[in-house]
N, C-alpha and C positions, 0 to 999 in steps of 0.2 A: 575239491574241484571234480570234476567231471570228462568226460570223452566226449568231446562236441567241437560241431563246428571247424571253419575257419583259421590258420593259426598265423594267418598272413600279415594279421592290422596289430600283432605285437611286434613291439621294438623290440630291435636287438638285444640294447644295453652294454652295460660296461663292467668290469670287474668290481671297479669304484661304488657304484650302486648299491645302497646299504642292505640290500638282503644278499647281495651276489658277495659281499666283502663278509658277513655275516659266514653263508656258505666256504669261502675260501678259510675261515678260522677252522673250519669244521675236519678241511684235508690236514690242515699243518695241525691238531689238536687228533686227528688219527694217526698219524704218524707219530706221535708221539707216546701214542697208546700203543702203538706196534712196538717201538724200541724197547718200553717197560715190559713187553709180555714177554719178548728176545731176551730180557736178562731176568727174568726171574719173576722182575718185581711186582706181582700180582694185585696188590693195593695200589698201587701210584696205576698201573693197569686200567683198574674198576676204577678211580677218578677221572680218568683221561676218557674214557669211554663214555660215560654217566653225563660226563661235560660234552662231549661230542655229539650224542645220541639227543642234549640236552638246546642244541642250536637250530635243529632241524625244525621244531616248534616256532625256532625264533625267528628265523627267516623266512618262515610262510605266515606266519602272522605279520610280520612288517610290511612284507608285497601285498599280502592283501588288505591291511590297515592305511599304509602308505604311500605302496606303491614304491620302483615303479614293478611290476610284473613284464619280463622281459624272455626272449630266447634262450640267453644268456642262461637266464638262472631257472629256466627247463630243462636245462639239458645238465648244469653243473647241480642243481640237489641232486634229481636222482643219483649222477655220479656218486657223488659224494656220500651218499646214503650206504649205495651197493659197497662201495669199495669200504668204508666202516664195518659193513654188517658182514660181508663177506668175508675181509681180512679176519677181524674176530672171531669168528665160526673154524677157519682155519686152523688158527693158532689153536683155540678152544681144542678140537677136535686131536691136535698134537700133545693136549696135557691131559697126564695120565689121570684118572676119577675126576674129569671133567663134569661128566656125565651126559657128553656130547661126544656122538660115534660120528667114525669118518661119512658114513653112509647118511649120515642123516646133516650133514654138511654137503655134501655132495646134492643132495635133494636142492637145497638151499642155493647151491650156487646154477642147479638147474632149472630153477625157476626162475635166477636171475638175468641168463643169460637168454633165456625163453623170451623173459618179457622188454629185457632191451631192445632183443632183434625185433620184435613186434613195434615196439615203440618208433624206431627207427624206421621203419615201413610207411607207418601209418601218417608220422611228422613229415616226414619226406615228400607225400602226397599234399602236404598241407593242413591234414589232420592236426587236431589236438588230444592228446593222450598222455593227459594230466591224472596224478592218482585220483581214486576214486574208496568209499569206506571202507572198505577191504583192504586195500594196501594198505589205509592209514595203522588200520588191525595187525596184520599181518606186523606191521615195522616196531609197535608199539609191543606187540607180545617177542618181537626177537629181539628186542632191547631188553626186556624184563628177563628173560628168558638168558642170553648172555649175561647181564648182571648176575642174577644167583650163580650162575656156574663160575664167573669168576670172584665172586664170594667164598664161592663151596671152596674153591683151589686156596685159596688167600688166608694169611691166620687169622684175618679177623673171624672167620666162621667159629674156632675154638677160643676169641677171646670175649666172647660174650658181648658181642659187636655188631650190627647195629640193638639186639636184643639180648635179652641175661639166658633167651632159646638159642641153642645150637643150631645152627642151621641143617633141615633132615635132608639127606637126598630123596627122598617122596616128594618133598615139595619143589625141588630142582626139577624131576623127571615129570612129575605134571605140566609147569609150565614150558618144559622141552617139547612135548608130546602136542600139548595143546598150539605150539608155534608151529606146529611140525603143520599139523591138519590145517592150519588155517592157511599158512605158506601155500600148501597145495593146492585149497580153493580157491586162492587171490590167481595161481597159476591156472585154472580153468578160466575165472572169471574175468580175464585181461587177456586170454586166446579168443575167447567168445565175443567180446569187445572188437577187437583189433579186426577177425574175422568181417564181423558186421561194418566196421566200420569203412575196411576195405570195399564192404558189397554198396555201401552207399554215398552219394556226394555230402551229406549233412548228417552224418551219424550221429548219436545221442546215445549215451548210458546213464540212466539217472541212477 
């Protein structure tokens, strides 16, 4: 999707509407991933997570397959996303050879909190400030990027699982590093948006 236009001629919608019911799996399936990282269990953790990060696909493919595309479930993915990727990054950032530092969580949660408050500006006017390739990047590499890490923590890293390779941390801190840079550009490039969009009645970011 794009930053354009109009956000007046979408329906509301209902929780019941199958990408918005879709998304509410996605809260009660992170929470569930919270309680698993709170005791320990690092493997049921990476499942819950993997499943959660794995519905975000599924409920933008169905609104935009099926419909219906609603208020509703503009405003409840993102939630839903932030508070996954956030939450995660947290916990991450509290386990020890994660290979995720507080600072570079922090980065994360202030990018998130950047671009909500924009979002809410922008929507507020009537705007629409639906993600754009970037974020899709951005959410895809901290998904990827969460997974190894909680891989790395989890025994399956030492029991020759999902490969007969050990998993290295080089290849953790790559895809950390690489989530990192992109996080920060998706954080320019949805200030620059939001900006523009403010300055005009019909904004557009292809």
């Amino acid at each position: 999707m794009s930053i354009r236009g109009s956000n007046s001629e979408v329906p509301l919608g209902k929780l019941s509407d199958p990408p918005n019911a879709i998304t509410a799996s996605r809260l009660v399936v992170t929470v569930a991933c919270f309680v698993c990282l709170s005791l320990g269990w690092y493997r049921a953790g990476l499942v819950a997570f993997v499943l959660a990060a794995a519905t975000d696909w599924a409920d933008g493919y169905w609104a935009r397959r099926w419909g219906p595309i609603t208020k509703l479930g503009r405003v409840l993915d993102p939630l839903a996303d932030k508070l996954l990727i956030c939450g995660v990054y947290i916990y991450l950032a509290a386990i020890p050879d994660s290979r995720v530092l507080p600072w570079m969580t922090v980065l994360i949660l202030a990018r998130e909190f950047v671009v909500t408050t924009l979002r809410a500006m922008v929507e507020s006017a009537g705007g629409d400030f639906s993600a754009v390739w970037i974020g899709k990047w951005k959410f895809t590499l901290q998904v990827i990027a969460a997974a190894l890490s909680l891989l790395y923590v989890s025994p399956w890293r030492t029991a020759g699982w999902p490969t007969p390779v050990t998993l290295g941390a080089g290849l953790v801190d790559a895809f950390v590093w690489a989530m990192l840079i992109v996080t920060a550009i998706s954080g320019v490039t949805y200030t620059r948006a939001a900006i523009a969009a403010m300055r005009s009645s019909q904004p557009t970011l292809e």
